[in-house]
C-alpha angles and dihedrals in degrees: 000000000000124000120242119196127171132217111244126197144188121212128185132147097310115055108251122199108242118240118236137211109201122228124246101238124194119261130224113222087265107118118237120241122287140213133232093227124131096220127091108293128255113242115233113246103281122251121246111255127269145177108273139169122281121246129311090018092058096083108169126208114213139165138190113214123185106227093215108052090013106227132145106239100182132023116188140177139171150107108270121181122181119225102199122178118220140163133248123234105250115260103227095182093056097041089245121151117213120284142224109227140156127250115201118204125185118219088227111224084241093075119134113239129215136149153147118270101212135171099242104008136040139194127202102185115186116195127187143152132238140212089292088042092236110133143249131194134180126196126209120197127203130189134203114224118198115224094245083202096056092222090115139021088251142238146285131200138169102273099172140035116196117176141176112196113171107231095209088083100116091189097063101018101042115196088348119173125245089011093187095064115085129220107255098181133156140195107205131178096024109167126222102343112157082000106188144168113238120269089029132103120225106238121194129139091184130102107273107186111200105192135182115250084259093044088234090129119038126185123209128199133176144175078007126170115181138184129162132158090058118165105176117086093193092066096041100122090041132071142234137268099288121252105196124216115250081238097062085034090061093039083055095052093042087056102050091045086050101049087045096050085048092051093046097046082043088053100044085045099050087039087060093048095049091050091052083058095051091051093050095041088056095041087058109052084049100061081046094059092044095055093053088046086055100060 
């Protein structure tokens, strides 16, 4: 549901200039610029909200570009859907005590991108609004870690998780207690998650689940394909050599196991039919022979 929101003025004698509220627009996937500032990042205006596809169909598409050299630090999709767990307000008329329960909420594709491009940390923030028009944001921190052994450039990974998830949302927090109060939550020293080698970009298209020690706040990722730390503009809408993920790794050796074990079982049992034929073919011709022998 899109926000409309008109420009008002006010004219006597003298000319004024009119003041102007400016429009929430929808943005494309592009991210918008960055700047090179240490300090916390400024989110990009949310988009309005709009119908997108559920979870793991709703694959986003976001960059991170430094305004000044311009180039994309981090490129980044992937289908990312939010588990937090929340409580019910108590039903005094039906004798019901307040519940645990777990509220899911989808990062739409339609997400608006900003960040910070650092030396030695990144931040990809993705803002929207949903069917109230309050907003959401997520923010998705990425760190740089040197090779002490000099033998590579080194690696990144996502190190931290911060969202802000408004909680009034019926749809996905049903009957939920104090509804004005949004979710602030956070997932820290995390190891190893989207662990990459520079100049590499993290491949997997299976489920990674990221969760809060108490398992309160669970992230969820798939198809995702992840860079960050990138230096060079030409190949800013490309990414880097894969590095796939130990769990597609496996899937892809399971297959292939699989689809030779099928094709060898297929062939010795073809093999087996074929030689059947072959018997009776032959037992045949041989009652056949004896028969003529016979008269």
């Amino acid at each position: 549901m899109g926000l409309s929101l008109s420009d008002n003025s006010t004219t006597t004698a003298k000319p004024t200039t009119p003041t102007t509220t400016q429009v929430p627009t929808t943005s494309s996937s592009t991210a918008a610029p960055s700047t090179t500032s240490t300090s916390k990042p400024s989110p990009a205006p949310p988009a309005p909200h709009v119908e997108d596809k559920p979870f793991p169909e709703n694959i986003g598409s976001w960059n991170v570009t430094d305004a000044t050299s311009n180039v994309t630090c981090i490129k980044f999709n992937a289908a990312i859907q939010l588990s937090l767990t929340y409580e019910t307000v108590p039903d005094v008329k039906a004798n019901k005590t307040k519940e645990t329960k777990v509220g899911k909420v989808d990062v739409p594709e339609s997400a608006v991108a900003s960040g910070q491009c650092g030396k030695e940390s990144q931040v990809l923030t993705l803002t929207w609004n949903n069917k109230d028009n309050k907003t959401n944001r997520v923010d998705l921190t990425f760190t740089l870690f040197e090779d002490k052994n000099k033998t590579s450039s080194g690696n990144f990974s996502l190190t931290s998780i911060a969202l802000t998830i408004d909680k009034s949302d019926n749809a996905s927090f049903p009957n939920a207690t104090n509804p004005e109060v949004p979710f602030n939550e956070s997932i820290s020293e995390m190891k190893n998650v989207f662990g990459t080698p520079l100049n590499n970009s993290y491949r997997c298209n299976g489920d990674f689940a990221v969760k809060q020690e108490n398992a309160t706040v669970v992230v969820d990722f798939q198809n995702s394909q992840v860079e960050a730390f990138r230096s060079n503009p030409s190949s800013s809408t490309e990414f880097s050599k894969e590095y796939i993920c130990t769990e597609d790794q496996v899937a892809s050796q399971s297959f292939w196991m699989t689809f030779f074990v099928a094709t060898f079982v297929v062939l010795i049992l073809a093999a087996a039919i074929a030689a059947l034929v072959m018997f009776v073919i032959r037992k045949r011709r041989s009652r056949v022979g004896s028969g003529y022998e016979n008269m």
